[in-house]
C-alpha positions as CSV (number, residue, x, y, z in Angstrom):
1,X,0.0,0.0,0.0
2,X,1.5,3.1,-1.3
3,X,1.8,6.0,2.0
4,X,-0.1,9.7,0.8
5,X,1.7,12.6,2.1
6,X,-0.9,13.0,4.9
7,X,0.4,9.8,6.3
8,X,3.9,10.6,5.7
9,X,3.3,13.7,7.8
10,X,1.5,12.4,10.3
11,X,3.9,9.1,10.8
12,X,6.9,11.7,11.2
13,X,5.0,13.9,13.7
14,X,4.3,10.7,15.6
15,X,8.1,9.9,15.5
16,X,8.9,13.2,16.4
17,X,6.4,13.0,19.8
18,X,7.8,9.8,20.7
19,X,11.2,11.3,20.3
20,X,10.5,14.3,22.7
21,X,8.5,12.1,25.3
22,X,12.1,10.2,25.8
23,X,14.4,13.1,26.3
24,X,15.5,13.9,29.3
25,X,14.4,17.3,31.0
26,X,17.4,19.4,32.2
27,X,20.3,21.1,30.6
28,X,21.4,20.0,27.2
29,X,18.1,18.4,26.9
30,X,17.5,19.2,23.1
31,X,21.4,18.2,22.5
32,X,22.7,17.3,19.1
33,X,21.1,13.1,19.6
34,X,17.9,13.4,19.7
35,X,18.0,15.6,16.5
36,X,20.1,13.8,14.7
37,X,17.5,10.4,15.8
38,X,15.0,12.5,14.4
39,X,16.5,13.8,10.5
40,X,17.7,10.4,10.4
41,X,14.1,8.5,11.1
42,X,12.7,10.9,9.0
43,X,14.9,10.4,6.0
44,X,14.1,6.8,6.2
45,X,10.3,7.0,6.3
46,X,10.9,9.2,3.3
47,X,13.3,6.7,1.4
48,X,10.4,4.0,1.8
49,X,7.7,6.0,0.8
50,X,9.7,6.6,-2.6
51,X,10.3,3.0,-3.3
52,X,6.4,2.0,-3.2
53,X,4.8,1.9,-6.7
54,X,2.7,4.0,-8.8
55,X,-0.1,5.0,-7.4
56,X,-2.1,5.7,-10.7
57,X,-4.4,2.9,-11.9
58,X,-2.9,1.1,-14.9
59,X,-4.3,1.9,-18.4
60,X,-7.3,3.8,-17.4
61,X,-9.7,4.7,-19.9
62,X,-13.6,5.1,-20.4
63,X,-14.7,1.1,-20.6
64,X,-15.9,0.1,-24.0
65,X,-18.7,-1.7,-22.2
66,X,-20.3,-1.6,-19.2
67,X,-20.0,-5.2,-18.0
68,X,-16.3,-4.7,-17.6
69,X,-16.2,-1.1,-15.8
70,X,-14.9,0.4,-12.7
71,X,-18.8,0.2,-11.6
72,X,-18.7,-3.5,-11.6
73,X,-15.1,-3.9,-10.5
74,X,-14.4,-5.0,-6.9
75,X,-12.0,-2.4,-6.4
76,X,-14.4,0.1,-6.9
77,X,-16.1,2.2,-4.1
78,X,-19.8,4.0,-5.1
79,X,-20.3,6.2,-2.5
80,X,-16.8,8.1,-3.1
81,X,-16.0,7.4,-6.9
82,X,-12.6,6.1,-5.9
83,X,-10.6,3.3,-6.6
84,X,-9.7,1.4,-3.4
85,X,-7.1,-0.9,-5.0
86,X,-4.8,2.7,-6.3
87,X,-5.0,4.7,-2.9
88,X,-8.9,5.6,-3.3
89,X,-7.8,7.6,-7.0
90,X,-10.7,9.2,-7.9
91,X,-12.6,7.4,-10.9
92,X,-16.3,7.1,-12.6
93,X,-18.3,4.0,-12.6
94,X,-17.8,3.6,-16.5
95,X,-13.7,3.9,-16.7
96,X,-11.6,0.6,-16.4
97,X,-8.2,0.0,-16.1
98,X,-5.8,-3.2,-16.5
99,X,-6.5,-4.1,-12.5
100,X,-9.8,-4.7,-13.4
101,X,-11.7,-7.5,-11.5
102,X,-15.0,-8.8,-11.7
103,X,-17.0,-10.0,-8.7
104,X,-16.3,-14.1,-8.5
């Protein structure tokens, strides 16, 4: 499952509280450590976001029929338009793509 960048943020910001609750309290609390922790979580969260695929559906057109359609795809959710399988990507009940699966 591919991260969005509302995830990304809010997976660093929970890093980042975790980070702070173990700190120590007293002088030199916010020392050069804790940061370096930090930049160094976040550039991996970061790299492994990057290495996650594509996100767009693959081949998506307008369906030539409507037996074979996002609308009668499993991946496909009514009530938003979306595309659960590609990261809810917003679609219309009579596109397909190449994921396309039919109800078995």
């Amino acid at each position: 499952m591919r991260i969005t960048s509302k995830q990304l943020r809010q997976i660093i910001k929970e890093e980042l509280m975790r980070e702070m609750q173990r700190m120590p309290i007293g002088k030199g609390a916010f020392g050069k450590g804790p940061a370096m922790a930090i930049a160094k979580r976040r550039m991996q969260i970061r790299a492994a976001a990057e290495d996650q695929p594509d996100p767009l559906p693959p081949n998506l057109r307008y369906a030539d029929n409507i037996v074979e359609s996002c609308g009668t795809c499993v991946h496909f959710c009514p009530d938003t338009q979306t595309c659960m399988a590609f990261n809810d990507y917003p679609v219309s009940a009579d596109m397909v793509c190449a994921a396309w699966q039919g109800e078995s």
